[in-house]
DODRENTOR-219071 format. One record per residue (C-alpha): x, y, z. Coordinates in steps of 0.05 Angstrom, whole numbers, plus 32768, in hexadecimal, padded with zeros to 4 digits. Each point is the difference from the previous one (the first is absolute). Layout:
BEGIN
+------+------+------+
|   px |   py |   pz |
+------+------+------+
|    X |    Y |    Z |
...
+------+------+------+
***
This chain:
BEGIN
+------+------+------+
|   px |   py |   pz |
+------+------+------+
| 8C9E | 8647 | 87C3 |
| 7FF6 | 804F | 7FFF |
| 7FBF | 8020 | 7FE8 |
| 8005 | 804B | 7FF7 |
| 7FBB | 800B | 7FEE |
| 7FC2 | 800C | 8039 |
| 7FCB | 7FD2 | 7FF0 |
| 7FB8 | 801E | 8016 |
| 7FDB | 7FC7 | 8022 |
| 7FB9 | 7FEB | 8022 |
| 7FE8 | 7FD2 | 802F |
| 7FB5 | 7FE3 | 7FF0 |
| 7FFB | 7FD0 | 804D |
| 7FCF | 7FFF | 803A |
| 8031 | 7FE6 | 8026 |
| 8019 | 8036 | 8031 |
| 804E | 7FD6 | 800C |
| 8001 | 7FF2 | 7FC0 |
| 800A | 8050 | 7FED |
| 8022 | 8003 | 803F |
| 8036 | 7FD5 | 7FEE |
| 8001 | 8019 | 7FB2 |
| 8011 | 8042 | 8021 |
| 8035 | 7FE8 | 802C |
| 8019 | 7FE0 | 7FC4 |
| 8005 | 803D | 7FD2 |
| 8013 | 8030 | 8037 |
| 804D | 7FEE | 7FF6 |
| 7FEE | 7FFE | 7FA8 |
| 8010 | 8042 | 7FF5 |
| 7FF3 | 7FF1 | 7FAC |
| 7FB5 | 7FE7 | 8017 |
| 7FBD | 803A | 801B |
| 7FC6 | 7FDF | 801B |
| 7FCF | 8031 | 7FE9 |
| 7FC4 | 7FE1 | 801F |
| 7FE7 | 7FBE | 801E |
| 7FBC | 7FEF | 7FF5 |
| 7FCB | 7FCD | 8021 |
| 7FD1 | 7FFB | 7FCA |
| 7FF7 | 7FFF | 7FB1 |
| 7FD4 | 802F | 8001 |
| 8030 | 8034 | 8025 |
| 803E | 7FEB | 7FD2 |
| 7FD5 | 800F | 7FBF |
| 7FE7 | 803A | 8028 |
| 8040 | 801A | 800D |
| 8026 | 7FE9 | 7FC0 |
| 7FD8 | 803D | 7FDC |
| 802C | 802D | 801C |
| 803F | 7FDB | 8011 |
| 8033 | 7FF6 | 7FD8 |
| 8023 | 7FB5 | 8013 |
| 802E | 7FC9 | 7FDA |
| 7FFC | 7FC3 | 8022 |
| 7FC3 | 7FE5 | 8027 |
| 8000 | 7FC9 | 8030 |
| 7FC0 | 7FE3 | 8006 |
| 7FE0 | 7FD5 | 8032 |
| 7FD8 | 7FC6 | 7FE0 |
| 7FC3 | 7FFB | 8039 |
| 7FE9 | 8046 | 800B |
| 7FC2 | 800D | 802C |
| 7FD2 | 8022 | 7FB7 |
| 801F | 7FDC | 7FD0 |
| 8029 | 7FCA | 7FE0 |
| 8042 | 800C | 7FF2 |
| 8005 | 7FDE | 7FC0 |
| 7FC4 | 802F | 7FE7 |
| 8020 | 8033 | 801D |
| 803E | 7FF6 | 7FD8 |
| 7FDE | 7FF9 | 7FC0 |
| 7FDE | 8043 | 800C |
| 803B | 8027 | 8011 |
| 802F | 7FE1 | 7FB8 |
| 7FC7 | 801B | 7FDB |
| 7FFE | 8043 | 8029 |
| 8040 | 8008 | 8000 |
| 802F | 7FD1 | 7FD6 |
| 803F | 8024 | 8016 |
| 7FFB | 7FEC | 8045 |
| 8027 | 7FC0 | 8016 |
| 7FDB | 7FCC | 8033 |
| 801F | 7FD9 | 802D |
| 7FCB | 7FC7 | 801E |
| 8010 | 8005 | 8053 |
| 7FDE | 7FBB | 801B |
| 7FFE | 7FCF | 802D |
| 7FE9 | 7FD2 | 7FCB |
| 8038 | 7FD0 | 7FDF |
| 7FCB | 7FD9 | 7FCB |
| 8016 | 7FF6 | 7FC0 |
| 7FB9 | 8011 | 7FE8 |
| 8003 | 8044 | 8026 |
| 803E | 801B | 7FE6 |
| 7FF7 | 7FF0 | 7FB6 |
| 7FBE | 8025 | 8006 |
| 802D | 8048 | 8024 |
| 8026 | 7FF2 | 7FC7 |
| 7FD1 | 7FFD | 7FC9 |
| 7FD5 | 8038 | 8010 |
| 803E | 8032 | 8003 |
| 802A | 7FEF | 803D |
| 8046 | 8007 | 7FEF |
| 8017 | 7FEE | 8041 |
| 7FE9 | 7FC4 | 8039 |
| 8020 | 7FFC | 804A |
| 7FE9 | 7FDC | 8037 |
| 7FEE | 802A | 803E |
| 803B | 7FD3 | 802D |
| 8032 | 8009 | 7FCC |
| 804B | 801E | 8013 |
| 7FF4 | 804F | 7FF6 |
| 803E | 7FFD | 7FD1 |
| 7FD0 | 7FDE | 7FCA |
| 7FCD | 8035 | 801E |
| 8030 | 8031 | 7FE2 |
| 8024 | 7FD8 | 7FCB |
| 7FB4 | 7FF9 | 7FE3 |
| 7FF1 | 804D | 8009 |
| 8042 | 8013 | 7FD7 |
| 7FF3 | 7FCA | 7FD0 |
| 7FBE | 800F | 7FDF |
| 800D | 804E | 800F |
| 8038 | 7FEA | 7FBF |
| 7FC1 | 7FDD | 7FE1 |
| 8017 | 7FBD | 800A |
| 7FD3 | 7FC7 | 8022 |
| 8017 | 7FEB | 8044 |
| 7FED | 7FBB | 8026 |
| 8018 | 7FF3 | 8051 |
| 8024 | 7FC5 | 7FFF |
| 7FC4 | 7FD8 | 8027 |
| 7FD9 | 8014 | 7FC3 |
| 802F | 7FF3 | 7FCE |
| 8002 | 7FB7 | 8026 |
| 7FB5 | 7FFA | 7FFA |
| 7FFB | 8013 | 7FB8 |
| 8038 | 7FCD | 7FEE |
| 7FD4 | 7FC1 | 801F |
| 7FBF | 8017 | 7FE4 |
| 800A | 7FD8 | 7FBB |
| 7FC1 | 7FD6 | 8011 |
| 7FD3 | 803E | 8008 |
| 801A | 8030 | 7FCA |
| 7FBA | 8011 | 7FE6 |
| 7FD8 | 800F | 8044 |
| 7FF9 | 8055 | 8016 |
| 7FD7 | 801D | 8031 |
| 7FBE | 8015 | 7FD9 |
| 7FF5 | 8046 | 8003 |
| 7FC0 | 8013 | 8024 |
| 7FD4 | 8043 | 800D |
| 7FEE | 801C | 8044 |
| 7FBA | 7FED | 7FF8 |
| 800C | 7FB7 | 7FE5 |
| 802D | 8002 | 804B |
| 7FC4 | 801B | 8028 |
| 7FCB | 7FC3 | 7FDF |
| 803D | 7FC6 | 800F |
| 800D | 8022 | 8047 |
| 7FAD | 7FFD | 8013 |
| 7FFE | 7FB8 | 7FDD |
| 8036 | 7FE7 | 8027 |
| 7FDD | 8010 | 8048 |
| 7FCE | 7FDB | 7FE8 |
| 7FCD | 8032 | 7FE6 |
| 7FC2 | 7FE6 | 7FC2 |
| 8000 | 8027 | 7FBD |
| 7FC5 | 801E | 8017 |
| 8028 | 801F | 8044 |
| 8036 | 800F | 7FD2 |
| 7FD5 | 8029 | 7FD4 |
| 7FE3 | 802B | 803B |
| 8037 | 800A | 8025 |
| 801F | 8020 | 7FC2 |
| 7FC6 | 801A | 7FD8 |
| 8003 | 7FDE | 7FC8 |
| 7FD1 | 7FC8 | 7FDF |
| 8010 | 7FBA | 800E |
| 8005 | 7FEE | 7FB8 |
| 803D | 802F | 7FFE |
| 8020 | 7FD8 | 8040 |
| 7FF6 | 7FC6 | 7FD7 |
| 8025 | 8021 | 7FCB |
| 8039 | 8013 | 8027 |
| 7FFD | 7FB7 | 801D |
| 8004 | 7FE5 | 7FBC |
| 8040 | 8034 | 7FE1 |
| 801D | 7FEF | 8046 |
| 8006 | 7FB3 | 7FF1 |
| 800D | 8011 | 7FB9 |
| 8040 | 802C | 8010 |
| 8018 | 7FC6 | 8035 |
| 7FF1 | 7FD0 | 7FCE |
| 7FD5 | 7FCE | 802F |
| 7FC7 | 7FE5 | 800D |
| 7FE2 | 8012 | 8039 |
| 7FFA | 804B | 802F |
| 8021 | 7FDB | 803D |
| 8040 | 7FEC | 7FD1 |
| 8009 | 804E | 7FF3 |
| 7FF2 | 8015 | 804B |
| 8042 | 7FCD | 8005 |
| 802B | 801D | 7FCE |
| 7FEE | 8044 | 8010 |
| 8014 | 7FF3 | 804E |
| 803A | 7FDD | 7FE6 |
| 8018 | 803D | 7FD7 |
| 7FE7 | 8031 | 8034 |
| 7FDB | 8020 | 7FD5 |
| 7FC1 | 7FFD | 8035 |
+------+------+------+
***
């Protein structure tokens, strides 16, 4: 298959051989410019005020923020701009949350780098692109069709992160400078978006789904 057209892309990883190899992997794609590899959200919105891209592959566990929030943002920043989800995760529950909050594409970080590229020229055309181990997952998930990754704010992240080494609402509070009856509120929309009963169940899911 011959594409004609350059395609403008981004790289949104902390992971120094991750860009590394992305780059090797372009380098001999003469239809596909990296114009610029970033290591945080913040930097990537930072820099997307000035840059013009197409396609955006986006780490989902970035050191400031979720990727999945991240991915939400960017849609409604920019709606032209097609996301490919670059993971290490292979849940079921993960990738249908990429997907609903705008990702077009989803690619597991060990995948060949022909579905690297396959993906890259795929949503660049608009279409939606799965690596075959995803496309695998998503075809056994029937038993779990309704479960996503809630979608949670950096400050709801900071209270679960100080809960989770052990620290009281009141610790919580001061460390962050806020009252303790708005830890307890966070606490309580935390269990509420997991949909369970109990702050230790959502330190669980939220280690499970990396989003800690």
């Amino acid at each position: 298959m011959h594409y004609n057209i350059m395609i403008k892309v981004i790289i949104i990883d902390d992971h120094p051989i991750v860009i590394d190899g992305l780059q090797n992997l372009f380098f001999n794609h003469a239809d596909i410019e990296l114009v610029g590899a970033y290591k945080t959200g913040q930097e990537a919105l930072d820099a997307l005020k000035k840059l013009e891209t197409e396609v955006i592959l986006l780490d989902i566990n970035l050191p400031d923020m979720n990727g999945i929030n991240l991915c939400n943002d960017l849609k409604k920043l920019y709606p032209q701009l097609k996301i490919i989800a670059l993971s290490l995760h292979n849940e079921h529950a993960v990738i249908r949350s990429m997907l609903q909050n705008g990702a077009l594409g989803y690619v597991i970080k060990n995948a060949p780098g022909n579905e690297i590229l396959e993906a890259i020229h795929e949503v660049a055309r608009g279409h939606k692109y799965l690596c075959s181990a995803t496309r695998a997952t998503m075809t056994n998930a029937e038993a779990d069709q309704h479960i996503t990754v809630p979608l949670i704010t950096r400050r709801e992240k900071e209270v679960l992160q100080l809960i989770g080494k052990g620290l009281t609402t009141q610790q919580v509070a001061d460390k962050l400078f806020i009252s303790p009856h708005t830890v307890e509120s966070h606490r309580k929309k935390l269990m509420e978006k997991f949909e369970v009963g109990n702050i230790i169940s959502v330190i669980k899911l939220a280690t499970d789904y990396r989003l800690l």
